[in-house]
C-alpha angles and dihedrals in degrees: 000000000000087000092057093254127143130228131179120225132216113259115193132187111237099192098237108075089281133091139199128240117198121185125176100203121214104187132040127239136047111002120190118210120196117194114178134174132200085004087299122104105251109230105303115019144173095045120204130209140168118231114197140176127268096229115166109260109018126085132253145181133201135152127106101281104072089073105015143037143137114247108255091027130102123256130212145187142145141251125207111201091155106149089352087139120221120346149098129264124220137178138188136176121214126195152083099325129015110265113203104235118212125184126204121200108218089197091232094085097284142091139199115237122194136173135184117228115190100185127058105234132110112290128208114221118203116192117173129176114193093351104304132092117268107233120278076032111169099045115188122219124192109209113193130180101146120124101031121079121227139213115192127188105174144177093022126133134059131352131169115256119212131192124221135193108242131144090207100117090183114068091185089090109043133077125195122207110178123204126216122219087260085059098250119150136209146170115254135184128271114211139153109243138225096271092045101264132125121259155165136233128202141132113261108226100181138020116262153063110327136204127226116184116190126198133195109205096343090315136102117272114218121284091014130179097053116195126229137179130233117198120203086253097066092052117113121259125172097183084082099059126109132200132190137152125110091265097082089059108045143339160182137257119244091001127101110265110183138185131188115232110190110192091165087117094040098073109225136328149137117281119213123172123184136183132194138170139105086329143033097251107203111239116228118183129184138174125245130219090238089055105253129127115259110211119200121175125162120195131194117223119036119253145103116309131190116219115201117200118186129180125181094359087300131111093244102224120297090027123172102041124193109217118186099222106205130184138089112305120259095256093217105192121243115214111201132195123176121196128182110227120208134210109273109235118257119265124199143194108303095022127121115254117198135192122188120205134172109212110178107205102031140104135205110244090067086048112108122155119182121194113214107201125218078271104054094250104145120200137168116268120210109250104207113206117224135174136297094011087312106147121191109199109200127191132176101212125204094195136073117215133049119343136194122225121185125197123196142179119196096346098312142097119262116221111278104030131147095062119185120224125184126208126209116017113345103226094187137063147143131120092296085076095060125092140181139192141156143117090269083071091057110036133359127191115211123257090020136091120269104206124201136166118233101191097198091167095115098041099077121218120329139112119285111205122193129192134181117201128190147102102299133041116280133226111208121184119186121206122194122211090181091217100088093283125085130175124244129193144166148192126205129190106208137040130257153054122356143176121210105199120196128192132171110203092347097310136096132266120230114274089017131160099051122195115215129168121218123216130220113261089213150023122047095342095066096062096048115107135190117218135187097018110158117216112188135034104026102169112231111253092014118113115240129191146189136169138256115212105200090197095202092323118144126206141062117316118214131169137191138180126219118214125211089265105047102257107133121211121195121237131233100247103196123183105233092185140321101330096348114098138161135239120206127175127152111224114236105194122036108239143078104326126179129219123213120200118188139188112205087350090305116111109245118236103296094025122172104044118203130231138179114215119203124352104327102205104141117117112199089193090076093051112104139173132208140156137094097263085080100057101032142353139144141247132273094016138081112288111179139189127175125227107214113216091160102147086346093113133228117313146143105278121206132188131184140179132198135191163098095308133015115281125208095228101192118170130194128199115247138185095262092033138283136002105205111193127199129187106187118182099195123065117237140084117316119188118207119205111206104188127180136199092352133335091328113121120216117243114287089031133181104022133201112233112198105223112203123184142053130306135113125278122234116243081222133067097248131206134187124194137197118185123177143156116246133228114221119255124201135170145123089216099057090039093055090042090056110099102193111231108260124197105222131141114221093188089070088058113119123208136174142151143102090269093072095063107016144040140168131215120271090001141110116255117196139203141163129230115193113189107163091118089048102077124234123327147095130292114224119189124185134159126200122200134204129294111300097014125147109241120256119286105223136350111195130186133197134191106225098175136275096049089303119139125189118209122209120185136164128190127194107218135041124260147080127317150194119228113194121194119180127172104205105318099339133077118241127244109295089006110163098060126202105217119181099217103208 
């Protein structure tokens, strides 16, 4: 309690896998709960929450989600304005993926408020009335959903079907959104019904006269929009499904476990199962003559599962069910391969600098790869092509420190891209430094090789270890480029779903492990196609379409998309005639999606499909970090980095931050981009992720911040996100004002030379300045001379080589002066210098 006063709940069994926690509060602020089983804190906890008191007049909020939630799940909770008198009311979420808000109004002074997260993480609430913070604003939820695996089948079930007098005979064309007598929209399905007619298919949410317009090519059909009329009896209810079958009560591993679920006397509605549990279990659902619903789901490891069923939005009686699933686990085989990686030789201003890179798909003359030195001097690299879609990108720096290499194919960057590439020693290394990419890690076709890159350059020397996990034997071949790439690929015999894990000296590498589903290289999958899929320029909220030609296939045809973030929605998979169906879905988030169409739940060959929603102008490659807060800080202050945007165009930004304690990530917007601020309160190594547009990191990402100080560890890996959407930022005078960070050590600079001590009238004084141990930056000499002297005449400096300058200067009258020598912002050893001019 905020006194610091404990106080034990009630806990009490519900009989179906959950149980209930009650709590009569007795003070009002910050309140701490602690669940553990089995003596361990379950994910999440301790959850906080603020209790406050329902004073007239004031607003407050309360309901679990404002400290709690499960990733993919909805969560709710309530706001009192009741006389609360004039103002707005405005709300945000904050946190490692968007979550879409939606408010309710009750009509009673409150409303029900209710977001989606789609990653676990920790979430920020902001609920403002009239401007200003309620009070416990903002709230912090801890979503959690590691750990246990999920199977999701959504949007399934009944729906009405209207018909609609149209002479339109191609659906192809056409797209339906039908509004609610609140005035709510929404988009609805187009299909051709059993007696020929077209019509539309949706789930009826309230009573009343409803609107369906109907558009050609973005305009108005004739006649549009067509009314309809909804009765009480064709709302949804779940209350009146109802659900049998053994399944529901136990069962067994890698076998077919089914239930029946009957919603004829609950109107229509929407149908979502879920089950999760030790393993994904993959959903199966029929239709039964008698008109039921036939669920089939087969898990692989024994265990207790929880099945979720929703209609209607709403858990049917008995939901969630806990099922012991007995049975021998799968035995999925684990293929291992170790290889020693070495330290990559030095390379120096004027050398040749080479990365090697296998692209499948591509050709060269949409190849183009650019290098951006410390400086921000950016120059063509040669792209050499070798066989078999090898590419080898070389580049002659002038610089020492980190570089930037982009690489692009038709105008886009390839996974992967931006690398980064240091010159001269690389003083940091570990398995955040390695990075892989490729088409092997998204998709892989039985029988034939599945090729990605592992760029291990910046990691320094260590053992990289890959496995391939799944239900048949893998063949892994390794192919090493010696210069800090190597080739991977891998063959696998059956189809299904595998999992490619990659360490570097026992610990992951960012991204791993990766989750790819391989498809059949023969058989029906093979004859399936996929039409009229439209690649670029989806536009966001809108439904899209293609076709799927079966082509004499036979099986169950599913379909999913993929966001940006990594939330998955299901498609509307419609049957146009015999073999020739139609997959809608509407895109949520602008960005790179993939599609992923599947015969009997395996991608087909060239699943998943990608996609690009909305304009897709952000360039990741112009994206660019700096500040100290990402090498060092300490604990219990202010520690800042910025997060440069500057001509990158507008994209989903996330941050994240991992280590030993919490950290209050806050960010601010500046001229030249974003001020992200962090506070930790334990000492360690912290590594902060800086993604753009997608799951795609920024070069240099992600970067080890050394933590000194005091403070108390967590017994817990933490982690802290902030995700936001840019604004896009443009302009040739920012973008000359900005001075990129450079890491240099004036103190290792050397100087010598008379000219430091001593000058004579009329003639030249010389010194050296040899840098070559002090890291990248400029060198900035000025002299200053007594009271009434006239300036120097001339300073002049010279590169000798090697990072040696000489320094010529000549003054016209006698006295003594002030020699300053800077290298970057600090003064050199012995700078200022005291010179008796003779």
């Amino acid at each position: 309690m905020p006194s610091g006063k404990k106080s034990k709940p009630e806990v009490n069994d519900n009989g179906d896998g959950s149980v209930s926690i009650r709590y009569h509060p007795v003070e009002t602020g910050l309140h701490e709960l602690y669940i553990n089983y089995n003596e361990k804190p379950i994910p999440g906890s301790p959850f906080t929450f603020h209790v406050d008191a329902l004073t007239a007049g004031y607003v407050t909020a309360y309901g679990p989600g404002l400290s709690h939630g499960i990733a993919g799940e909805e969560c709710i909770f309530t706001i009192n304005t009741k006389d609360a008198g004039a103002g707005g009311l405005s709300l945000a979420v904050e946190g490692p993926s968007r979550a879409e808000i939606t408010c309710k109004d009750n009509k009673d002074g409150t409303c029900t408020v209710s977001y989606y997260p789609t990653l676990p993480g920790e979430y920020n609430i902001l609920c403002k009335f009239d401007g200003k913070h309620i009070s416990g604003s903002p709230f912090v939820a801890k979503v959690t959903g590691e750990g246990r695996k999920k199977s999701q089948l959504a949007t399934v079930g009944s729906t009405s079907e209207v018909s609609i007098q149209v002479q339109e005979t191609d659906i192809t064309s056409l797209s339906a959104m039908i509004e609610s007598p609140s005035g709510h929209k929404e988009p609805c399905i187009l299909k051709r019904l059993q007696n020929g007619h077209l019509g539309i298919s949706f789930t009826p949410r309230e009573t009343g006269e409803h609107l369906v317009h109907i558009s050609k090519n973005g305009q108005p059909i004739p006649n549009s929009p067509f009314k309809i009329n909804v009765g009480t009896s064709e709302i949804g209810n779940a209350s009146k499904v109802k659900v049998s079958g053994d399944g529901l009560k136990d069962g067994v591993a890698n076998e077919i476990n089914e239930f029946v679920v009957d919603t004829k006397e609950a109107g229509y509605g929407g149908l979502s199962l879920a089950v999760e549990g030790p393993s994904k279990a993959d959903i199966q659902c029929h239709d039964t003559p008698d008109g039921n619903c036939l669920v089939s789901y087969k898990p692989t490891e024994p265990g207790t599962y929880i099945i979720t069923i929703k209609f209607a939005d709403e858990h049917v009686p008995g939901s969630p069910f806990a099922v012991k699933v007995g049975g021998e686990s799968s035995g999925r085989i684990v293929e291992k391969i170790m290889r020693k990686r070495e330290v990559v030789d030095i390379t120096h201003v004027g050398s040749t600098c080479e990365l090697s890179l296998k692209l499948p798909g591509t050709s060269p003359l949409d190849m183009m790869a650019t290098v951006t030195s410390p400086s921000g001097v950016t120059d063509l690299c040669d792209i050499i092509d070798k066989e078999d879609n090898t590419y080898v990108i070389k580049f002659t720096p002038k610089e020492m420190g980190k570089h930037t290499v982009i690489i692009k194919h038709k105008e886009m960057n390839i996974p992967g891209s931006p690398f980064q590439f240091t010159v001269g020693p690389i003083t940091e290394g570990g398995a955040h430094k390695v990075h892989a990419s490729g088409p092997g890690l998204q998709r892989a076709e039985v029988l034939t090789p599945a090729e990605f890159n592992i760029y291990t350059r910046e990691a320094g020397a260590g053992g990289l270890s890959i496995a391939v996990e799944g239900p048949s034997k893998t063949e892994i071949n390794f192919d090493d480029r010696k210069d800090g790439t190597c080739g991977v690929s891998y063959l696998c015999h059956e189809p299904g779903e595998y999992v490619v894990s990659i360490k570097f000296n026992d610990d992951h590498i960012p991204d791993s492990p990766f989750h790819i589903s391989a498809s059949p290289s023969h058989g029906d999958a093979k004859k399936i196609q996929v039409g009229s899929l439209q690649q670029r320029n989806l536009q966001l909220n809108r439904p899209a379409s293609f076709a799927v030609d079966m082509q004499g296939a036979v099986g169950k045809i599913s379909a999913y998309v993929e966001a940006p973030s990594g939330a998955k929605d299901q498609a509307h998979v419609i049957e146009l005639d015999n073999g020739n169906y139609s997959v809608n879905f509407i895109p949520r988030e602008n960005g790179r999606h993939l599609v992923h169409v599947r015969l009997d739940g395996i991608d087909i060959p060239g699943s998943p499909f990608e996609i690009c929603v909305g304009k897709i102008d952000a360039d990741i490659g112009k994206v660019t970090a700096y500040g100290e807060g990402l090498s060092k800080g300490r604990t219990s202050e202010v520690n800042k980095f910025i997060v440069n945007t500057l001509n990158a165009g507008a994209a989903a930004l996330s941050v994240t931050i991992d280590g030993p304690s919490k950290v209050q990530l806050k960010c601010k917007e500046i001229e030249e981009g974003y001020e992200f601020t962090y506070v930790p309160t334990a000492a360690g190594n912290y590594l902060i992720t800086i993604k753009y547009a997608g799951n795609n990191h920024i070069a240099g990402s992600p970067f080890k911040a050394v933590i000194e100080g005091e403070g108390q560890v967590s017994v817990r890996h933490e982690q802290s996100t902030y995700v936001m959407e840019t604004v896009e930022k443009s302009g040739e005078a920012i973008r000359r004002a900005h001075i990129p960070k450079l890491h240099s050590d004036a103190s290792k600079v050397v100087s010598k030379g008379m000219g430091l001590k001593k000058s004579f009238v009329n003639k030249k004084a010389q010194f050296s300045v040899d840098t070559k141990e002090a890291g990248p930056n400029m060198l900035f000499v000025g002299m200053m001379g007594p009271a009434g002297a006239p300036p120097c005449d001339e300073i002049l400096i010279k590169h000798a080589g090697n990072f040696i300058y000489n320094v010529t200067y000549c003054v016209k009258e006698k006295g003594q002066y002030l020699l300053m020598v800077k290298w970057g912002d600090d003064h050199i050893p012995g700078s200022p210098f005291t010179v008796d001019v003779l």
